[in-house]
mmCIF file of the N, C-alpha and C atoms, coordinates in Angstrom:
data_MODEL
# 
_entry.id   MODEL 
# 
loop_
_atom_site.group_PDB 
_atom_site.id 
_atom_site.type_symbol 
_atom_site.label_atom_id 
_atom_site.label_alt_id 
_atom_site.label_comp_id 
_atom_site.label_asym_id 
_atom_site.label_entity_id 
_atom_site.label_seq_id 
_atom_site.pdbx_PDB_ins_code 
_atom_site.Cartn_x 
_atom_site.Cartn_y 
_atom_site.Cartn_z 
_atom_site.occupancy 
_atom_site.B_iso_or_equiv 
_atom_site.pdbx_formal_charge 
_atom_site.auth_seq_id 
_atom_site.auth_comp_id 
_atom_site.auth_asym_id 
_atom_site.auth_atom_id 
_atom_site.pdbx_PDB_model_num 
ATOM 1   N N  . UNK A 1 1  ? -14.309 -15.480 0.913   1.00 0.00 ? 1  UNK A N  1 
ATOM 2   C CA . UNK A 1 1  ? -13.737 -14.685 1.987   1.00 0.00 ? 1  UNK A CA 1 
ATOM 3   C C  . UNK A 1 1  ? -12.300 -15.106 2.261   1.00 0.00 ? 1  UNK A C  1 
ATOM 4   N N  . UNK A 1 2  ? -11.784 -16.307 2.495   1.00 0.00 ? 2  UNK A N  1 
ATOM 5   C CA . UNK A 1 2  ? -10.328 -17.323 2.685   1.00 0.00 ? 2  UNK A CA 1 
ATOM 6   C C  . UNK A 1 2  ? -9.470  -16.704 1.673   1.00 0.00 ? 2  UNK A C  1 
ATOM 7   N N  . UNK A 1 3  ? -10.125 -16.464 0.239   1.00 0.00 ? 3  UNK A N  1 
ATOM 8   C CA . UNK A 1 3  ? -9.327  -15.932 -0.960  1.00 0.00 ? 3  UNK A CA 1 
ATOM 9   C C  . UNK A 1 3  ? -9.066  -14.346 -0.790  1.00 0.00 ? 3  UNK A C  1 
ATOM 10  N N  . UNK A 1 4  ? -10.238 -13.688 -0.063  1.00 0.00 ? 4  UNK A N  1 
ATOM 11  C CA . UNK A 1 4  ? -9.232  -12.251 -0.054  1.00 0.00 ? 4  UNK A CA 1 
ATOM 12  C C  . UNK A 1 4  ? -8.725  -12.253 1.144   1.00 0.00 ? 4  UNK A C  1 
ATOM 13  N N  . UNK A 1 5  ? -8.848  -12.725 1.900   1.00 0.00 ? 5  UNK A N  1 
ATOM 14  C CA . UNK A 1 5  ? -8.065  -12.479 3.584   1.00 0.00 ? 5  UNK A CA 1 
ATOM 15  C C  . UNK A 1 5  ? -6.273  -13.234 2.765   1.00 0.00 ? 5  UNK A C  1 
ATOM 16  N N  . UNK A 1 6  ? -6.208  -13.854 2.148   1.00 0.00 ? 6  UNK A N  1 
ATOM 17  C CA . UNK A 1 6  ? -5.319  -14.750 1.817   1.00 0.00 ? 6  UNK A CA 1 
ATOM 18  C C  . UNK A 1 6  ? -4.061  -13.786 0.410   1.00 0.00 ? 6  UNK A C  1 
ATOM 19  N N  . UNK A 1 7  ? -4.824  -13.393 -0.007  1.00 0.00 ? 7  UNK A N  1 
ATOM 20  C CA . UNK A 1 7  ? -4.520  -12.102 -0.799  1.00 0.00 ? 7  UNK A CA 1 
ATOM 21  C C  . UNK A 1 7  ? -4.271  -10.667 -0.122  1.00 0.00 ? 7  UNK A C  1 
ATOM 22  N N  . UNK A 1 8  ? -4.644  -10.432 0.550   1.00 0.00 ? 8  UNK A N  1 
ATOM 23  C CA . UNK A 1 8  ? -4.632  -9.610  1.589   1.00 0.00 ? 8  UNK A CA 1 
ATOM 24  C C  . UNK A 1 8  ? -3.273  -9.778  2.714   1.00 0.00 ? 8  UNK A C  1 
ATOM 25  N N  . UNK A 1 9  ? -3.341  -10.764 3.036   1.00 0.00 ? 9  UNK A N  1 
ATOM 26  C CA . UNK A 1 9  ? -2.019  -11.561 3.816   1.00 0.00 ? 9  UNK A CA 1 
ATOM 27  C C  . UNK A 1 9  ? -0.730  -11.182 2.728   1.00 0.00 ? 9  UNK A C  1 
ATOM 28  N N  . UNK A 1 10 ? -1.108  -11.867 1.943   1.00 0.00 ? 10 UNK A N  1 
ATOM 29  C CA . UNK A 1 10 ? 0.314   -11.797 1.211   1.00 0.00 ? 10 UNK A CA 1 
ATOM 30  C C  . UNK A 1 10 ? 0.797   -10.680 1.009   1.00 0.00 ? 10 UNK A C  1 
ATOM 31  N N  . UNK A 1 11 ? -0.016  -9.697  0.511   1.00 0.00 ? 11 UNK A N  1 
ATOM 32  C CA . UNK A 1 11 ? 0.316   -7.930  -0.034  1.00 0.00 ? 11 UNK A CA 1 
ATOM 33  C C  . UNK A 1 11 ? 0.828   -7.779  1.194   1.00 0.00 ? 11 UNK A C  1 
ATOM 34  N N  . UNK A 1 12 ? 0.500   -7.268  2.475   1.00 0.00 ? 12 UNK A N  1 
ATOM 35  C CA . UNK A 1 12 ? 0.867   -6.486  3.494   1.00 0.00 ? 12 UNK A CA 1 
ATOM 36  C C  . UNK A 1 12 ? 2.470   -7.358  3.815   1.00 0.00 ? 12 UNK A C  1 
ATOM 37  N N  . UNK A 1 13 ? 2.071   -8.715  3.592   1.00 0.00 ? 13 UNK A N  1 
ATOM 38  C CA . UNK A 1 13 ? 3.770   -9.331  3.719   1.00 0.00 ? 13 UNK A CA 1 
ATOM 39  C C  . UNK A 1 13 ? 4.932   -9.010  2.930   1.00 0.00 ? 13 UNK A C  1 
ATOM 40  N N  . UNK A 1 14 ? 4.350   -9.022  1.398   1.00 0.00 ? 14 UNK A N  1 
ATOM 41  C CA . UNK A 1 14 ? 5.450   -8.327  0.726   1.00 0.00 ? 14 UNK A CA 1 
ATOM 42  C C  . UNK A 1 14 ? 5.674   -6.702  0.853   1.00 0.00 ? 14 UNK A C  1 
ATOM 43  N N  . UNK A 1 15 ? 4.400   -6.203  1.214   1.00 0.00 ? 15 UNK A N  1 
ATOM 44  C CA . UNK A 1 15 ? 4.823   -4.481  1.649   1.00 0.00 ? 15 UNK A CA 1 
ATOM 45  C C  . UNK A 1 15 ? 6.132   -4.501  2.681   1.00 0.00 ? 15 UNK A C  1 
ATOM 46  N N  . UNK A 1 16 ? 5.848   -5.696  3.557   1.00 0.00 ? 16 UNK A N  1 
ATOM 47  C CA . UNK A 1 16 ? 6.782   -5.305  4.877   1.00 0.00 ? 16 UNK A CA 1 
ATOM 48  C C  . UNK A 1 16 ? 8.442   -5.977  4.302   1.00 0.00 ? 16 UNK A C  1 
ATOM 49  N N  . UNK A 1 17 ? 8.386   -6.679  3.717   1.00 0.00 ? 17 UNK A N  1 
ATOM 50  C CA . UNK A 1 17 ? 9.661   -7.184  2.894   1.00 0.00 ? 17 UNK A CA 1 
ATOM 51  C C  . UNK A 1 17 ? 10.511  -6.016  2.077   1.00 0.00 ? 17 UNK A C  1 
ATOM 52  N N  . UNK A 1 18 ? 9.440   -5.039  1.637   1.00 0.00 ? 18 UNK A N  1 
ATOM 53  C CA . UNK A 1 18 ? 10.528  -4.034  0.639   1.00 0.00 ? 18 UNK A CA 1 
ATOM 54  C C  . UNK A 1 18 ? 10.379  -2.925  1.802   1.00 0.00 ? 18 UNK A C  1 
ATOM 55  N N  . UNK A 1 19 ? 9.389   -2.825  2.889   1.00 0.00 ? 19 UNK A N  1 
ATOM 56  C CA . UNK A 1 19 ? 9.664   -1.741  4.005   1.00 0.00 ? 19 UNK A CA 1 
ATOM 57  C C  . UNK A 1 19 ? 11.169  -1.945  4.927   1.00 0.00 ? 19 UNK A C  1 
ATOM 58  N N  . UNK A 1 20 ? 11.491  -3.712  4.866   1.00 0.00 ? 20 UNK A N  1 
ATOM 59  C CA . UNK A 1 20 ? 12.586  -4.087  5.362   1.00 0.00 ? 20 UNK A CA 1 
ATOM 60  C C  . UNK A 1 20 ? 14.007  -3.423  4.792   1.00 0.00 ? 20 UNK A C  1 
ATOM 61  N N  . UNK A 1 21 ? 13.787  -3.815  3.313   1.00 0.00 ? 21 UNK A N  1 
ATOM 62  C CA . UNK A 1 21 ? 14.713  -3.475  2.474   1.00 0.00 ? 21 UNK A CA 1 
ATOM 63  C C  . UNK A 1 21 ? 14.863  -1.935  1.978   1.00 0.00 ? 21 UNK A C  1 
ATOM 64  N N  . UNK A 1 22 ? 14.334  -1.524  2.124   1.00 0.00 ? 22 UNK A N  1 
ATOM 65  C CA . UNK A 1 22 ? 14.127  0.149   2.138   1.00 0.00 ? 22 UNK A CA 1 
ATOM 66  C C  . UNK A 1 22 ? 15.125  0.741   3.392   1.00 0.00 ? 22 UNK A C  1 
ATOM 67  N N  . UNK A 1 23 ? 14.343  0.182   4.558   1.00 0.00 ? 23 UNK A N  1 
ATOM 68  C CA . UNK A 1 23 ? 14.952  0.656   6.150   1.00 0.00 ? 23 UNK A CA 1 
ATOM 69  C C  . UNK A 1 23 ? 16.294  0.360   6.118   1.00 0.00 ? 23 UNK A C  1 
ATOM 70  N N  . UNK A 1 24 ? 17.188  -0.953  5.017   1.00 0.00 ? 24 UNK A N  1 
ATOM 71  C CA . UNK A 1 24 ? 18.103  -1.066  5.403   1.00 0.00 ? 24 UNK A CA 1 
ATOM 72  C C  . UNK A 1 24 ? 19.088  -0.408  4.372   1.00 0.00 ? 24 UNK A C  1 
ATOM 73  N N  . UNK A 1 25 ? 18.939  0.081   3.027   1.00 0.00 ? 25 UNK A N  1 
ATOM 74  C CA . UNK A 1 25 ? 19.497  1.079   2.519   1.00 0.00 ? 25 UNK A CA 1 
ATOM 75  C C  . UNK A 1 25 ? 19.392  2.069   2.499   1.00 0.00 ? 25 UNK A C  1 
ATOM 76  N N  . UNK A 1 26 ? 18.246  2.803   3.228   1.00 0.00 ? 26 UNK A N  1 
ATOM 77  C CA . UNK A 1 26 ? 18.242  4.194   3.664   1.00 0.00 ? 26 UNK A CA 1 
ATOM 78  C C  . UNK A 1 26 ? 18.149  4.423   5.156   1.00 0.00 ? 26 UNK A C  1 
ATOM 79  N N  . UNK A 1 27 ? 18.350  5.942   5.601   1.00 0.00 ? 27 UNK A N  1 
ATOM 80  C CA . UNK A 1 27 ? 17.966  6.094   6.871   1.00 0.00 ? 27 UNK A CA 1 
ATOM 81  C C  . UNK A 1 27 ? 17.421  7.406   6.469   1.00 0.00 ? 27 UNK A C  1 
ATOM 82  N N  . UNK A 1 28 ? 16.773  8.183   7.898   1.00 0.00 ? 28 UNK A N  1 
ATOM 83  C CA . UNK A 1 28 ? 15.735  9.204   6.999   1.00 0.00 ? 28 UNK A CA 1 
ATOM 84  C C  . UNK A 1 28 ? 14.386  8.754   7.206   1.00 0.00 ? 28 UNK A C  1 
ATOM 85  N N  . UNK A 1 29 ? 13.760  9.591   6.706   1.00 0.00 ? 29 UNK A N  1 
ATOM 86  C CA . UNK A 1 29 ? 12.279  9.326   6.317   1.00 0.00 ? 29 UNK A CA 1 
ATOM 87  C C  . UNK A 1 29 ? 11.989  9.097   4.770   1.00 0.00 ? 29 UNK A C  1 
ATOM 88  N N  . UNK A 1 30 ? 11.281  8.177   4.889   1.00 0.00 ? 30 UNK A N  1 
ATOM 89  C CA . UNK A 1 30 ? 10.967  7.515   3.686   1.00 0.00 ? 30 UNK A CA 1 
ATOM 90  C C  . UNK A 1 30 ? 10.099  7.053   3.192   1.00 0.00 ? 30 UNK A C  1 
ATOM 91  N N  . UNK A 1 31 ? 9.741   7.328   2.036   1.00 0.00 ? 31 UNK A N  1 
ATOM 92  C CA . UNK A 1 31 ? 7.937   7.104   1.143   1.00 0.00 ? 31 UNK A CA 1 
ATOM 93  C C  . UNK A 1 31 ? 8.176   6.227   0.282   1.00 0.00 ? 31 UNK A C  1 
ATOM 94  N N  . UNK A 1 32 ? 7.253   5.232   -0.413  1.00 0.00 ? 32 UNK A N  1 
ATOM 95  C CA . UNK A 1 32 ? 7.151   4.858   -1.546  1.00 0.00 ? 32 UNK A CA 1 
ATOM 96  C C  . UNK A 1 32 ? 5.803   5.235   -1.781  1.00 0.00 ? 32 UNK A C  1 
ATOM 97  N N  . UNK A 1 33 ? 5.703   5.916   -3.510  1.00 0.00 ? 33 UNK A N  1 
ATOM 98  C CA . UNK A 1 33 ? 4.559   6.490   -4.160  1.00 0.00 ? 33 UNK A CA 1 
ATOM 99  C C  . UNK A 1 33 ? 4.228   5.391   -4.928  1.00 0.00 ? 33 UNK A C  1 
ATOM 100 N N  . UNK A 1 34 ? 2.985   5.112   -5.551  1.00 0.00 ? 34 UNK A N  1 
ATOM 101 C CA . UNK A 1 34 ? 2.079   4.492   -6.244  1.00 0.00 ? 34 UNK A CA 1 
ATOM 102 C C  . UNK A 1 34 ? 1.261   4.969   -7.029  1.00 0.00 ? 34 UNK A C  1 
ATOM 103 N N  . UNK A 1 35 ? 1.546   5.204   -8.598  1.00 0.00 ? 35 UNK A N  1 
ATOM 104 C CA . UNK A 1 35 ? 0.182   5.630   -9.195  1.00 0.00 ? 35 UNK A CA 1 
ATOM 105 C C  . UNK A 1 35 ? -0.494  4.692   -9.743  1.00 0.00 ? 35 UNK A C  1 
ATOM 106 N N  . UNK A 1 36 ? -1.658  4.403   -9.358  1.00 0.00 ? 36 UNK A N  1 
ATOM 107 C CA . UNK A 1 36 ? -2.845  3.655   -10.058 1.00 0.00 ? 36 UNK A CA 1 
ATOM 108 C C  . UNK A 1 36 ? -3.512  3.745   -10.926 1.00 0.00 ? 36 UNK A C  1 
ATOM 109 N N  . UNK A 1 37 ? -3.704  2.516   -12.151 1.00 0.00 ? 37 UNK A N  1 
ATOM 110 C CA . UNK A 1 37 ? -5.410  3.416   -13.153 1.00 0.00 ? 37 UNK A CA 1 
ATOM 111 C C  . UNK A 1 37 ? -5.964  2.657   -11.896 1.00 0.00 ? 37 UNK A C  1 
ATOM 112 N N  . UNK A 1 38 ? -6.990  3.524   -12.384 1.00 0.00 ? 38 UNK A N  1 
ATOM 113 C CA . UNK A 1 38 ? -8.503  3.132   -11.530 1.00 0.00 ? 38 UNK A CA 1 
ATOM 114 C C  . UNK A 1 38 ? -8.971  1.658   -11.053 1.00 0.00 ? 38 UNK A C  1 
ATOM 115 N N  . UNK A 1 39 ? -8.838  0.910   -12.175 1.00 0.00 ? 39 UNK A N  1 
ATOM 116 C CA . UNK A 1 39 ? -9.080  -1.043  -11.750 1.00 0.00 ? 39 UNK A CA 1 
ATOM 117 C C  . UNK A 1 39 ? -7.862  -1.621  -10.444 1.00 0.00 ? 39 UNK A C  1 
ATOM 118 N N  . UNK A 1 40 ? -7.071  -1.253  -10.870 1.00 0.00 ? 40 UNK A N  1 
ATOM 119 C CA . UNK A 1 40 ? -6.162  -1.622  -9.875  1.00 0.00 ? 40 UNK A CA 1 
ATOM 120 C C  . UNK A 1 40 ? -5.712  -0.793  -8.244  1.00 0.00 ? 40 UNK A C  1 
ATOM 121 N N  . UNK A 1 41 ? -6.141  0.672   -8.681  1.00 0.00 ? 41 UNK A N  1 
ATOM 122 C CA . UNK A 1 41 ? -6.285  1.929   -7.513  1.00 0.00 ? 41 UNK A CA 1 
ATOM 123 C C  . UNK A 1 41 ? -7.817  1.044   -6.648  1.00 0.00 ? 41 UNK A C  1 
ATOM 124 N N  . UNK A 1 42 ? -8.868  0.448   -7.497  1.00 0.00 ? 42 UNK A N  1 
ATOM 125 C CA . UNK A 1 42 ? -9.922  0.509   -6.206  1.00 0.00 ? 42 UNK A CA 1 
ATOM 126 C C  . UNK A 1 42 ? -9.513  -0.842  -5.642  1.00 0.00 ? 42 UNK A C  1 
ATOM 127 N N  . UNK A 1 43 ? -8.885  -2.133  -6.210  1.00 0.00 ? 43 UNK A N  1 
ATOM 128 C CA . UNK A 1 43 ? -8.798  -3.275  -5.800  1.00 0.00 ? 43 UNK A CA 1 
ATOM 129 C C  . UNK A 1 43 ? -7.442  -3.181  -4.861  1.00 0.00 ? 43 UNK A C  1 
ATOM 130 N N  . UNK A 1 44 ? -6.667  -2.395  -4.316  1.00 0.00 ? 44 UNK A N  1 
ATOM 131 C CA . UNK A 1 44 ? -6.038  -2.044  -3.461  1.00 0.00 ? 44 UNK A CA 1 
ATOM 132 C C  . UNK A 1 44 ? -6.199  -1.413  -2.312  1.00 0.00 ? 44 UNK A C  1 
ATOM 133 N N  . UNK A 1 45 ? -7.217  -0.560  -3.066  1.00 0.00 ? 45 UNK A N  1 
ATOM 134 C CA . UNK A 1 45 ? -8.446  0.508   -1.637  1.00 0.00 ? 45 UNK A CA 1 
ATOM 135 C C  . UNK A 1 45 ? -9.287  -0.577  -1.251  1.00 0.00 ? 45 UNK A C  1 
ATOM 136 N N  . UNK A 1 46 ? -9.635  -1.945  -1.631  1.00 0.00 ? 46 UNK A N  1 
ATOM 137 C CA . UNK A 1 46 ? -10.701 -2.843  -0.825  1.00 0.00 ? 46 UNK A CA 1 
ATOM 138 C C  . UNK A 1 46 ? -9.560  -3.787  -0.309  1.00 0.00 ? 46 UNK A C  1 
ATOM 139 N N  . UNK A 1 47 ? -8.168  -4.406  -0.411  1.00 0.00 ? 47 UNK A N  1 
ATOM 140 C CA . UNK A 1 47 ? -7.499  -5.196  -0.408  1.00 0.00 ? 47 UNK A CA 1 
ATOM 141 C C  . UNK A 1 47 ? -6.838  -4.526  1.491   1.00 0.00 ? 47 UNK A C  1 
ATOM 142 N N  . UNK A 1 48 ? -6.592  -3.245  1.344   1.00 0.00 ? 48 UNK A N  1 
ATOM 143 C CA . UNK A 1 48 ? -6.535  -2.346  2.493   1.00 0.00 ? 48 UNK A CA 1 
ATOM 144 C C  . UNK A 1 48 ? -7.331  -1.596  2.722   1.00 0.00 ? 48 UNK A C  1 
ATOM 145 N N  . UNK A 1 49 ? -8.116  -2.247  4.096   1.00 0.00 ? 49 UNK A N  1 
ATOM 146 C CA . UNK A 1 49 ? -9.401  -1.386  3.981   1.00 0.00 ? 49 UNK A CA 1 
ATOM 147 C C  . UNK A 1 49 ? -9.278  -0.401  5.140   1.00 0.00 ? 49 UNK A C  1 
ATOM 148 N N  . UNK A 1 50 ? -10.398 0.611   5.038   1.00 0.00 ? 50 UNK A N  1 
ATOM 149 C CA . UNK A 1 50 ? -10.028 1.760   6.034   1.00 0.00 ? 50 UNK A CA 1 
ATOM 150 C C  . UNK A 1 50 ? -10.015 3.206   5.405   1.00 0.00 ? 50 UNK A C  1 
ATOM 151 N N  . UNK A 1 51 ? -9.496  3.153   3.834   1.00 0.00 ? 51 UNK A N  1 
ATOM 152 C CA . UNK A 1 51 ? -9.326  4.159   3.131   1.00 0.00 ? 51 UNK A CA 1 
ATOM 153 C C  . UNK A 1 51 ? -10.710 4.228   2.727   1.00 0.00 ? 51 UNK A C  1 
ATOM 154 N N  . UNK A 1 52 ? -10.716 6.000   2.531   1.00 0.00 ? 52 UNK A N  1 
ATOM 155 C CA . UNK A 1 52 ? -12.157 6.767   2.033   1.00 0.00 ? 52 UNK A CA 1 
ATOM 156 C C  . UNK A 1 52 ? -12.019 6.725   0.636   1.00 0.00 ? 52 UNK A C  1 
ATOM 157 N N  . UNK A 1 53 ? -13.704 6.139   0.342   1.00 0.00 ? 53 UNK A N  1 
ATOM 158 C CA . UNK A 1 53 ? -13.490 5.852   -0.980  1.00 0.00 ? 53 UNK A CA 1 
ATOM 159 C C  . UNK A 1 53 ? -13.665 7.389   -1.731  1.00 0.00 ? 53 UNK A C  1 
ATOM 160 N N  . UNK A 1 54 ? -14.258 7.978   -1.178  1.00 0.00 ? 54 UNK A N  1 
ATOM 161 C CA . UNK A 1 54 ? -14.081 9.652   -1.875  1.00 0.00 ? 54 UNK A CA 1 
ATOM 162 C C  . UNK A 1 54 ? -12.976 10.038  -2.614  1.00 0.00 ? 54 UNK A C  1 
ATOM 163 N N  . UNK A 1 55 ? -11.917 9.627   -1.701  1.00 0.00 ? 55 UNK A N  1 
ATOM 164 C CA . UNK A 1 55 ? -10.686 9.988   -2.123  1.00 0.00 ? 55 UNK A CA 1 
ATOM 165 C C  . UNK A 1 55 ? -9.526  9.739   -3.199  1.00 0.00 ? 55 UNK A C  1 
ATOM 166 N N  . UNK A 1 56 ? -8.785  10.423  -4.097  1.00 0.00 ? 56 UNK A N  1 
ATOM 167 C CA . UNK A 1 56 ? -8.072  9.478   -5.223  1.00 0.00 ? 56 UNK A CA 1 
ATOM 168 C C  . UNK A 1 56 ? -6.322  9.057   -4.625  1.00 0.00 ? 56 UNK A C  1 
ATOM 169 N N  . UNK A 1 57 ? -6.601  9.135   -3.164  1.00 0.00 ? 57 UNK A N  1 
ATOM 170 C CA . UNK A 1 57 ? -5.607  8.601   -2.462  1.00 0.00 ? 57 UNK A CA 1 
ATOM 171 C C  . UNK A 1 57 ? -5.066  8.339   -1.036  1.00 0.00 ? 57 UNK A C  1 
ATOM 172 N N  . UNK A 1 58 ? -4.963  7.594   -0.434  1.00 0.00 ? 58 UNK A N  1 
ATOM 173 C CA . UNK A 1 58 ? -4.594  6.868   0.311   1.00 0.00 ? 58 UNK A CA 1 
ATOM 174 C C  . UNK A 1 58 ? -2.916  6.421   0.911   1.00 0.00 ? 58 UNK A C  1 
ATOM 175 N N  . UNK A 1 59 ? -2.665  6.435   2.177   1.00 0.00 ? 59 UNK A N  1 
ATOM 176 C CA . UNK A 1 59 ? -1.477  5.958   2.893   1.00 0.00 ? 59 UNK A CA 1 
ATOM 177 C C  . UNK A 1 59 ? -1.842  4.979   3.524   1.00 0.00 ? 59 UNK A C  1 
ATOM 178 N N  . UNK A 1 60 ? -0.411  3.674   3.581   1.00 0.00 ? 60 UNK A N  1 
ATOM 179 C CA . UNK A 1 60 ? -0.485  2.845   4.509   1.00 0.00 ? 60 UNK A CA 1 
ATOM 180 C C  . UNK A 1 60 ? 0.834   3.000   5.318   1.00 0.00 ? 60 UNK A C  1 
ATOM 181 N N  . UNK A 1 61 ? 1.002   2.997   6.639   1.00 0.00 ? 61 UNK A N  1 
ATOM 182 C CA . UNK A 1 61 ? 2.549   2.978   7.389   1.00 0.00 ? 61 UNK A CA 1 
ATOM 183 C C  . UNK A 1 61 ? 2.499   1.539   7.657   1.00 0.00 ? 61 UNK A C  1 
ATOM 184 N N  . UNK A 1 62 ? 4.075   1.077   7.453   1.00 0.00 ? 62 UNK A N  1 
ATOM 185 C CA . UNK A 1 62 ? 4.335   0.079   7.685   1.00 0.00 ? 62 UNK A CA 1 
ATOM 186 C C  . UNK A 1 62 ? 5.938   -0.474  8.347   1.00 0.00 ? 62 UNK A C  1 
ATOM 187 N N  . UNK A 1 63 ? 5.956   -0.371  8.833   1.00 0.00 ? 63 UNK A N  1 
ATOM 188 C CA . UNK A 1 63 ? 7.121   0.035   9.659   1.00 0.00 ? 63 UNK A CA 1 
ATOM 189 C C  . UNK A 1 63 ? 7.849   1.236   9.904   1.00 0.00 ? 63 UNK A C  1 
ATOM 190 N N  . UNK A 1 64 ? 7.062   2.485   9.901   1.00 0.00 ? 64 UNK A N  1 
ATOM 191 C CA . UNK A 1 64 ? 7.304   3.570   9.814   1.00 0.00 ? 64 UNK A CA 1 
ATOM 192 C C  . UNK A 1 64 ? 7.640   4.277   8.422   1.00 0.00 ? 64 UNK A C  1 
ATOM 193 N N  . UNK A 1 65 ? 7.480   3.300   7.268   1.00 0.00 ? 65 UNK A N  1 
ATOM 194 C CA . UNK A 1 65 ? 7.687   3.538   6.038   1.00 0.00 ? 65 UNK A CA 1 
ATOM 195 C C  . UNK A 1 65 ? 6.070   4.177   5.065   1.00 0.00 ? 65 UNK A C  1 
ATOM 196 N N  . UNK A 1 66 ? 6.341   5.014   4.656   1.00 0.00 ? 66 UNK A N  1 
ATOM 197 C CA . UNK A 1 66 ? 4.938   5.568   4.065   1.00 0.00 ? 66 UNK A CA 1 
ATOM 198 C C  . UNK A 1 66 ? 4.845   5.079   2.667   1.00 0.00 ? 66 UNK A C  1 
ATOM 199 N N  . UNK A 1 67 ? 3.563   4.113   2.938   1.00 0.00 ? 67 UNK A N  1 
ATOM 200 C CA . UNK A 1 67 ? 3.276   3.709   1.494   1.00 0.00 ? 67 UNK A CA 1 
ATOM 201 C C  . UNK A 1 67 ? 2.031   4.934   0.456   1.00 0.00 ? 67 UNK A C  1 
ATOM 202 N N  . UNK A 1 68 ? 2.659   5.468   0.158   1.00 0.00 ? 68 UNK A N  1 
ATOM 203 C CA . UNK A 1 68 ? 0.898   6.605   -0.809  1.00 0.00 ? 68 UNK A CA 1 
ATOM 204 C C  . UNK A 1 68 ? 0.706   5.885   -1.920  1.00 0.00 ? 68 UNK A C  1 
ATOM 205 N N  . UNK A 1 69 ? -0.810  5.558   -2.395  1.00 0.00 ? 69 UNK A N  1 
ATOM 206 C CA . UNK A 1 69 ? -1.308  5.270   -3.581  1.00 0.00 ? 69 UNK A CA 1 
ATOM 207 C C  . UNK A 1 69 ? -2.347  6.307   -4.171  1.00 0.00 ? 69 UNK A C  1 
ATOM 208 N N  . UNK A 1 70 ? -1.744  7.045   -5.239  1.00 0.00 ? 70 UNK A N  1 
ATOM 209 C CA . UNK A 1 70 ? -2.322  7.586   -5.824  1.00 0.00 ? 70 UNK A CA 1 
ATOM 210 C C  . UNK A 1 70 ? -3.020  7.177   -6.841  1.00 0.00 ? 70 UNK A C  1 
ATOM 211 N N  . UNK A 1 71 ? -4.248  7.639   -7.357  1.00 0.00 ? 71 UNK A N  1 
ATOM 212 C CA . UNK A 1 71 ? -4.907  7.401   -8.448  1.00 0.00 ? 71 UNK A CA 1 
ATOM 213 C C  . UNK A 1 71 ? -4.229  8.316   -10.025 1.00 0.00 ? 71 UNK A C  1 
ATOM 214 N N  . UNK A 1 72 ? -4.178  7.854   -10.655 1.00 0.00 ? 72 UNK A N  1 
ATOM 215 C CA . UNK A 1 72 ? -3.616  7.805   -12.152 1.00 0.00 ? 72 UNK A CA 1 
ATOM 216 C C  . UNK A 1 72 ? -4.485  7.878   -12.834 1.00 0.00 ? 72 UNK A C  1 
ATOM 217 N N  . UNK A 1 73 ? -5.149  9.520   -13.059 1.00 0.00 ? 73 UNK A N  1 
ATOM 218 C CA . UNK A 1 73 ? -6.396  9.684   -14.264 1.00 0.00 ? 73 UNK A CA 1 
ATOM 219 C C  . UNK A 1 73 ? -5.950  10.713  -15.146 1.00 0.00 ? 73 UNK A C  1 
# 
């Protein structure tokens, strides 16, 4: 459990590091897209949880920055 909360920690930290760096060369509204294969699309859908697994995609906001991960089939 320590190992994914800990893994988990880190991702959302570096999300907010390039949400930083994003906010400060653009202004606007602003996305970053993600396509996934599948191994790495579901270990991101459990890493951020909340997303329907039905689905072949998912948003996270993170400082008002839109993260989408799409699935790649």
């Amino acid at each position: 459990m320590a190992e994914t909360e800990k893994s988990f920690d880190g991702y959302l930290e570096k999300l907010a590091l390039i949400s930083e760096g994003i906010d400060e060369l653009y202004s606007g509204r602003k996305t970053v897209i993600f396509e996934l294969k599948r191994d790495e699309f579901v270990r991101m859908r459990n890493i951020l949880k909340g997303a329907d697994e039905s689905q072949d995609k998912f948003k996270v906001d993170i400082s008002g920055i839109e993260f989408i991960y799409l699935l790649d089939e």
